[in-house]
C-alpha positions as CSV (number, residue, x, y, z in Angstrom):
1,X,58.7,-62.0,118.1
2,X,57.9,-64.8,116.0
3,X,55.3,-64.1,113.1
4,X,55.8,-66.6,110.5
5,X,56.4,-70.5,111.4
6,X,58.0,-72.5,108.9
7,X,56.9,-76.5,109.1
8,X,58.8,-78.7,107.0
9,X,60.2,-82.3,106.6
10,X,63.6,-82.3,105.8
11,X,63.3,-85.8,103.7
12,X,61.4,-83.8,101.6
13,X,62.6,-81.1,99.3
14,X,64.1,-79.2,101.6
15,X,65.8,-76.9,100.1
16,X,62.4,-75.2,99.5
17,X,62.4,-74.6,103.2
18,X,65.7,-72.5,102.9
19,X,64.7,-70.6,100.0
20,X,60.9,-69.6,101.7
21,X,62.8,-69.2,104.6
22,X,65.0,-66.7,102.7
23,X,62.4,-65.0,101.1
24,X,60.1,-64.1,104.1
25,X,63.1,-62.9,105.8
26,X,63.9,-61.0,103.3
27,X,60.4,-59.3,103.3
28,X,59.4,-59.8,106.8
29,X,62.8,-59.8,108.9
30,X,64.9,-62.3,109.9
31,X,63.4,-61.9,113.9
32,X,59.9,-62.8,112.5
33,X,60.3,-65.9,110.5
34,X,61.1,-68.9,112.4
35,X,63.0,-72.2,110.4
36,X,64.4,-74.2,113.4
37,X,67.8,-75.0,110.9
38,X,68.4,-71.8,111.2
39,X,66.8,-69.9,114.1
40,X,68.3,-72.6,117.1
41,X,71.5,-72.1,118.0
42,X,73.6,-74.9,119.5
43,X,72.8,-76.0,123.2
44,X,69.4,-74.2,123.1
45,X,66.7,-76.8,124.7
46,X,64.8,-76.9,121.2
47,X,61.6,-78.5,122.6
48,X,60.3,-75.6,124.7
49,X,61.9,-73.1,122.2
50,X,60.0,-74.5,119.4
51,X,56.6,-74.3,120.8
52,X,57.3,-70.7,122.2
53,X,58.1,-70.0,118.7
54,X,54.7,-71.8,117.3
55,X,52.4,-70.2,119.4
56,X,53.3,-66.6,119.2
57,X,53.4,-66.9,115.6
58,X,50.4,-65.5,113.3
59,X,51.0,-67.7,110.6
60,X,52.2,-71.4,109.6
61,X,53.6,-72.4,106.2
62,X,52.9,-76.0,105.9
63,X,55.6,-77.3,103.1
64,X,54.4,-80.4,101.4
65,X,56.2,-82.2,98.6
66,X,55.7,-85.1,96.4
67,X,57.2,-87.3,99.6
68,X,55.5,-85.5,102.6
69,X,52.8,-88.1,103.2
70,X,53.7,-91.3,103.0
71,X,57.6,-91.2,104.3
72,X,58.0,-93.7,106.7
73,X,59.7,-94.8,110.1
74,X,62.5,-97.7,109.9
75,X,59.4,-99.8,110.7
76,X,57.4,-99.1,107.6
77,X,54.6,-97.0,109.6
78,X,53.8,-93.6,108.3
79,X,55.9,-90.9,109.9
80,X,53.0,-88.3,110.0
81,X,50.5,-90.8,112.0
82,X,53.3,-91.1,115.0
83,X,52.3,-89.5,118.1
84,X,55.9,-88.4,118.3
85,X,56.3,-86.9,114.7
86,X,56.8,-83.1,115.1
87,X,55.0,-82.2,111.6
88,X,52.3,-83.3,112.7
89,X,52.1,-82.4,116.0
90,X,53.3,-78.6,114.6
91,X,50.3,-78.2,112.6
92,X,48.0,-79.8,115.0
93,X,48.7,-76.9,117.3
94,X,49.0,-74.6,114.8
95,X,45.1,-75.8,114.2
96,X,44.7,-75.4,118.3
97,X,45.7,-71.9,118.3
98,X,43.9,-70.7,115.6
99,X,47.0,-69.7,113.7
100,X,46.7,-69.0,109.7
101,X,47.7,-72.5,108.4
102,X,48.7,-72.4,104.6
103,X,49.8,-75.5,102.9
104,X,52.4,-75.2,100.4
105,X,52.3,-77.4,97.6
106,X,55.7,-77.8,96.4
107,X,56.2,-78.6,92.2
108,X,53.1,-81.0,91.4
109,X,52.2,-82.1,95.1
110,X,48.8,-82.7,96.1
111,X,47.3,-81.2,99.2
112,X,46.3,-84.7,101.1
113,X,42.5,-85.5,101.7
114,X,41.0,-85.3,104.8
115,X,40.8,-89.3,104.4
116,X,44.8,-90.0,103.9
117,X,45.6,-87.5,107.4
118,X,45.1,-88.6,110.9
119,X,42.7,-86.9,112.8
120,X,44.5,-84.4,114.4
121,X,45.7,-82.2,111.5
122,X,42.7,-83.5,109.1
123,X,41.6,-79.7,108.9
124,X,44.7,-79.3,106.9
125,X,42.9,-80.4,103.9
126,X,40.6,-78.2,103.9
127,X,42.8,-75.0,103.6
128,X,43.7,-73.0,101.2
129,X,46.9,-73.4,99.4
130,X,50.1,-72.1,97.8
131,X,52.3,-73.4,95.1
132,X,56.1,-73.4,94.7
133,X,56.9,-74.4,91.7
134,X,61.0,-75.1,90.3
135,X,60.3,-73.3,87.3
136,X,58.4,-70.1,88.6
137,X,59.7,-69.9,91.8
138,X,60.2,-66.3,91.1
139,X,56.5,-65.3,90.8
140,X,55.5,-68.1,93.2
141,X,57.7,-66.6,96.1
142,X,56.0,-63.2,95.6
143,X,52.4,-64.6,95.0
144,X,53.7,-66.2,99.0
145,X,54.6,-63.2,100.1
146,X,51.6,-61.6,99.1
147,X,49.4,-64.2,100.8
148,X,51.1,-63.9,104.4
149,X,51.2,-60.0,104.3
150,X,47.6,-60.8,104.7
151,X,48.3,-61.4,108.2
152,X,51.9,-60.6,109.0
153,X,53.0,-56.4,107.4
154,X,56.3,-56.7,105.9
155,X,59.2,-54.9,106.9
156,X,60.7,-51.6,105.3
157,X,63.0,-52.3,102.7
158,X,66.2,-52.4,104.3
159,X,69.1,-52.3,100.8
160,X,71.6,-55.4,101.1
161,X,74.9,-55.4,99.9
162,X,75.4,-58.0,96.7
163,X,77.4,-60.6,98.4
164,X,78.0,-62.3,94.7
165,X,77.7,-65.9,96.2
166,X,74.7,-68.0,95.1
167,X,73.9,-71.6,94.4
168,X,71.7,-74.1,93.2
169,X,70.7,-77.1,94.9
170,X,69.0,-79.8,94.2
171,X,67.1,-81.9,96.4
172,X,66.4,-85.9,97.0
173,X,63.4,-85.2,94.2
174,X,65.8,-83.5,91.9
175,X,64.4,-80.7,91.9
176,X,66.7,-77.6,91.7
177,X,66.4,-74.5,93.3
178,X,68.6,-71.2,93.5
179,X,69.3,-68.3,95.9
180,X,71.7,-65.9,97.4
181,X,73.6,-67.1,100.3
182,X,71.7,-69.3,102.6
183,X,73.6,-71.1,105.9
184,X,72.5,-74.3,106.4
185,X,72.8,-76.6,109.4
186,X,71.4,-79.9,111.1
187,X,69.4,-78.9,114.3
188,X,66.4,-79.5,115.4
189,X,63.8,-82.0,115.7
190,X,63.8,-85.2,113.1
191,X,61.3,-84.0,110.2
């Protein structure tokens, strides 16, 4: 059972996906956090999968950097005003379902105004939102955590072994970010 929904754009800082991705499975369990990079194996029809996934979820973490808003098609039209872009049409039913919808400001993003969104995910703006920042990512993970054990209870500590890999990655922004192992692949949807 899916409890946490990660949206994300992957032209956009997306190693911060991995890392909250790592983090709320870490404290939630890897069943109840859904990433599509990481929870769709190969051949799965990712379409149906995806929306199953959305709509039995509790919560969405809406992940928006510095480039979420205005990234564009190869025609020059916004990619979050496309009928086909699946951010938007994520969050949109996110919205529908009356799912917890937390924006997550990444660094020194803004949260977009109602004005700048197309009608379908306008409510966005007015939510309530969360910060990761490069440079307190530490507290800024917990403070996350915190905020979506509102509505999701975290799992029992389960100990890990130290695998003694870890990383740090930067992303098209150049901003850097570390973690403990994280598996990475191309899947999905275009974001």
């Amino acid at each position: 059972m899916t409890d946490i929904f990660i949206n994300y754009r992957s032209d956009d800082d997306p190693f911060a996906a991995a890392l909250i991705d790592e983090r709320m499975t870490q404290a939630f369990g890897p069943e109840r956090v859904f990433r599509d990079a990481r929870a769709l194996h190969p051949g799965v029809d990712f379409e149906p999968e995806l929306w199953a996934r959305l709509r039995s979820s509790r919560v969405c973490l809406v992940l928006i950097g510095a480039r979420w808003l205005g990234l564009t098609d190869e025609r020059g039209n916004r990619r979050i005003d496309r009928a086909d872009d699946f951010v938007a049409q994520e969050i949109a039913e996110a919205l529908r379902c009356g799912l917890a919808v937390l924006p997550v400001l990444l660094n020194e993003a803004d949260l977009p105004t109602p004005g700048q969104l197309p009608e379908s995910v306008r409510e966005l703006a007015g939510r309530q939102f969360a910060r990761l920042r490069q440079r307190h990512a530490e507290s800024d993970l917990r403070d996350l955590v915190d905020a979506v054990a509102h509505w999701v209870t975290p799992s029992p500590v389960v100990p890990q072994q130290p695998t003694g890999k870890s990383f740090t990655a930067s992303s098209n922004s150049g901003n850097a970010y570390s973690a403990e192992t994280m598996t990475f692949n191309e899947q999905g949807p275009h974001r």
